[in-house]
C-alpha positions in Angstrom: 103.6 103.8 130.5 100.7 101.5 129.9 101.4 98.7 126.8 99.4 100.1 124.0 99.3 96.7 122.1 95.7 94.9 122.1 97.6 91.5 121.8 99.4 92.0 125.0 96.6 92.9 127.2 94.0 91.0 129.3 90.5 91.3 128.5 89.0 93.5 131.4 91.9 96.4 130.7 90.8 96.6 127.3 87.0 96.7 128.4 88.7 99.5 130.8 90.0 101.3 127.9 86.5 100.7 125.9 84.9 102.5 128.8 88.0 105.4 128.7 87.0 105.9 124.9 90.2 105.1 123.5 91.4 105.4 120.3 92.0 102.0 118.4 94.8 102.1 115.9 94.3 99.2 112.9 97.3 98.7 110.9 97.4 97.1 107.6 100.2 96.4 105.4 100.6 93.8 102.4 103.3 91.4 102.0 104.5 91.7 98.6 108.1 91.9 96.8 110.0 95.0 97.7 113.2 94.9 94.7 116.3 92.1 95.1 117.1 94.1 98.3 114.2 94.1 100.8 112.4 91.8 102.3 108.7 90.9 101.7 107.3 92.3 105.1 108.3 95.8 104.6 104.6 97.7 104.4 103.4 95.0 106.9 106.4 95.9 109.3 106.1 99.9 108.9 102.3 100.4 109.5 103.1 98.3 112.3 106.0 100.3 113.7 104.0 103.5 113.1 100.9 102.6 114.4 103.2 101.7 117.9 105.4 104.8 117.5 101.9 107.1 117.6 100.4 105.0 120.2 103.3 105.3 122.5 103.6 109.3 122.0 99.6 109.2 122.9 99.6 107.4 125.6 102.7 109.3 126.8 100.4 112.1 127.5 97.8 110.8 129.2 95.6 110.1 126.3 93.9 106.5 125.9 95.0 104.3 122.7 95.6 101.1 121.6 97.2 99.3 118.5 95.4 96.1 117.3 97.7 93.1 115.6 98.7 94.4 111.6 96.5 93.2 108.9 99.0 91.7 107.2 98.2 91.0 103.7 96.1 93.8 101.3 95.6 94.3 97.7 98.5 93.6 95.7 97.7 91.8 92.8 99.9 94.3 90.7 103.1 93.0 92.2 102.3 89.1 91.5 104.3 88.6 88.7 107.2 89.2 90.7 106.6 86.5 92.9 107.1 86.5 96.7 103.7 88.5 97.3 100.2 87.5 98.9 97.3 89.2 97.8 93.7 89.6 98.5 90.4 90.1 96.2 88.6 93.3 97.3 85.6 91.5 98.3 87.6 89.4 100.7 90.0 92.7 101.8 86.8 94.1 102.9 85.1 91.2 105.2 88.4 91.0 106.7 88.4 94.6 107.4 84.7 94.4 108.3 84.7 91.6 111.0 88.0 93.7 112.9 86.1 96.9 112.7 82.9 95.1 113.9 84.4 93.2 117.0 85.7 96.1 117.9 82.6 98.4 117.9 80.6 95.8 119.6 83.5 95.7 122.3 82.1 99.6 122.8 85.3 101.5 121.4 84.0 104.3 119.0 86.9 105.7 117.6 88.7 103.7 115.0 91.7 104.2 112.9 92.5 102.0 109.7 96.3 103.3 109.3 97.2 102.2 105.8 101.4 100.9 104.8 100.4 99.6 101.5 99.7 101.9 98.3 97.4 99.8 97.0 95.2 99.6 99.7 93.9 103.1 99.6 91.6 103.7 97.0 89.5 100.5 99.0 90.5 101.6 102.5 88.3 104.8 101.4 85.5 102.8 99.9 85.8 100.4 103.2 85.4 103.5 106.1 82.5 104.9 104.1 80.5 101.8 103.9 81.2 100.6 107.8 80.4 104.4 108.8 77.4 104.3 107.6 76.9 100.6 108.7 78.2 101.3 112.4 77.7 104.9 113.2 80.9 105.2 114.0 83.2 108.2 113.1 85.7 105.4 111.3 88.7 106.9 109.7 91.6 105.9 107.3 94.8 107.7 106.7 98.1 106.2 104.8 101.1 107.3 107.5 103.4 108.7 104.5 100.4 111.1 102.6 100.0 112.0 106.6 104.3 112.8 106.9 104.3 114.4 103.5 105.4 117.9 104.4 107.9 116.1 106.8 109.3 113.4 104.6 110.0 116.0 101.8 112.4 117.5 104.3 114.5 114.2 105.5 114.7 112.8 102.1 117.0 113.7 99.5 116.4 111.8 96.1 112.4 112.0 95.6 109.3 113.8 97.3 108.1 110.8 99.4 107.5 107.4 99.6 107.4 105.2 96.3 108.2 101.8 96.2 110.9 99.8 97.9 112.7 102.9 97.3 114.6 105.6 99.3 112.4 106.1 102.1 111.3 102.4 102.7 114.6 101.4 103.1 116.2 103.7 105.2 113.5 102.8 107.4 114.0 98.9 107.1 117.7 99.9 107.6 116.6 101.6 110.8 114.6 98.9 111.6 115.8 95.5 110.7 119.2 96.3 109.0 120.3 92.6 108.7 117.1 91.9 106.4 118.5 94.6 104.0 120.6 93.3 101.1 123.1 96.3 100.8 125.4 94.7 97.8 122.4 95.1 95.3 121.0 99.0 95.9 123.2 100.2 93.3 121.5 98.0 90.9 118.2 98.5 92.0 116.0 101.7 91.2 113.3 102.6 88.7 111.0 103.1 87.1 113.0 101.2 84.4 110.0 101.7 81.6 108.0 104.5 80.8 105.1 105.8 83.2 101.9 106.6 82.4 102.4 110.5 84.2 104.9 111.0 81.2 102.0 110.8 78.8 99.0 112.2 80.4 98.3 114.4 83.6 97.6 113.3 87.4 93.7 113.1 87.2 93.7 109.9 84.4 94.2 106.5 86.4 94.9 103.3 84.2 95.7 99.8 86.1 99.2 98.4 85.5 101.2 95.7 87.1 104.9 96.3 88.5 106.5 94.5 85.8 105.3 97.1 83.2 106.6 99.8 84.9 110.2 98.4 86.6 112.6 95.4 86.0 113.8 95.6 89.4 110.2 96.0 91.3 111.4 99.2 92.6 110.4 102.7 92.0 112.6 105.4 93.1 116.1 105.4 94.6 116.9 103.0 97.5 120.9 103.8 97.1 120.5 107.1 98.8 118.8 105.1 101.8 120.1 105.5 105.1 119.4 104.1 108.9 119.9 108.1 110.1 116.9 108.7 107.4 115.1 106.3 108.7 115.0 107.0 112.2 113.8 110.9 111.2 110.9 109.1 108.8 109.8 107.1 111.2 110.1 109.6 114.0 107.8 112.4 111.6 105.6 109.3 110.6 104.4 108.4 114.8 104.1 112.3 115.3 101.8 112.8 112.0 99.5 110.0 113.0 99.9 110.7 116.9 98.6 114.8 115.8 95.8 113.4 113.4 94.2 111.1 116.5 94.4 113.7 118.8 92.8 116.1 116.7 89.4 116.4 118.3 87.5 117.2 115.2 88.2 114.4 113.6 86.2 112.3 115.6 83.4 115.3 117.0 82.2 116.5 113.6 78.9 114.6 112.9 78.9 111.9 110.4 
């Protein structure tokens, strides 16, 4: 199987996979504090992992794709007061973002994917792909791997819908993942929310800003001690085959901007 990783390849085989029109897969993740019981990496480490897992089940079939290096940091500014996190302003989130996309449109690949790990990340991610579509002419895309999974995810986990935050799904896939990274004597202890949440007070289409502390003592939402490595392994199975269906969907890059 050819390596699908930019990083790893020479120049002239990516110009070769420029010339094939390959799909190129852009992760980006945050580094931010996941509870007392994950490490800081976590949404860097799984848009990485599923960008990789999709790229491998492309290229399986014949199909050309390729995954860049992760972004690594994002927005975050709402977990800062926990400490441990990095975070970018928007304006800077997006020229990082910008100069990626643009060296690699001028390299001639047309067919970009921003695959977003980080929740807060993709309210800007959409903002970001409208302004470099029309900037580029490129049919640029964004998609957050869980939203993607959703139907999928509801079926492997047991204690909430989907992803939430350093929570039941994120660490059964760190457990599947990097198991020595995950501090198993504190999941009892850590779940939330812990304080009330702004969904208990009005309905889904209100939005109001809050930092992490507000909502959770423990910087988790939801219920890490029903993780699992077997969980993670199926969420991060369903998460490569969601994004590896969306690239290969032919609309999405055909239907004119």
């Amino acid at each position: 199987m050819p390596d699908i990783e930019w990083a790893n390849l020479k120049a002239h085989e990516l110009r070769a996979l420029a010339a094939a029109d390959a799909v190129v897969i852009v992760p980006v993740g945050s580094i931010e504090q996941h509870g007392p019981h994950l490490p800081v990496q976590v949404d860097t480490l799984l848009a990485g992992e599923v960008a990789r897992g999709a790229a491998r089940l492309v290229s399986g079939n014949g199909a050309p794709i390729v995954v860049t290096p992760v972004i690594w940091t994002g927005l975050a500014e709402h977990h800062m007061s926990f400490g441990g996190t990095i975070t970018l302003d928007f304006e800077t989130f997006f020229a990082l973002i910008r100069c990626v996309v643009r060296s690699v449109a001028r390299h001639g690949f047309k067919r970009i994917l921003l695959l977003n790990g980080h929740g807060g990340n993709t309210t800007a991610l959409n903002v970001i792909v409208g302004e470099l579509t029309l900037e580029l002419k490129l049919p640029i895309v964004t998609a957050t791997y869980w939203l993607l999974a959703k139907e999928a995810f509801g079926k492997i986990l047991e204690a909430q819908a989907n992803v939430r935050h350093a929570c039941e799904a994120e660490t059964s896939m760190l457990l599947a993942l990097k198991g020595e990274l995950v501090d198993t004597d504190v999941l009892a202890e850590a779940r939330g929310p812990t304080m009330p949440e702004l969904s208990e007070f009005v309905s889904d289409g209100a939005y109001r800003w809050r930092q992490f502390a507000s909502r959770t003592h423990t910087g988790v939402i939801g219920e890490p001690a029903t993780a699992s490595a077997e969980k993670g392994k199926k969420l991060l199975a369903a998460a490569a085959e969601s994004v590896a269906d969306l690239v290969t969907t032919r609309e999405l890059w055909s239907l004119p901007i």
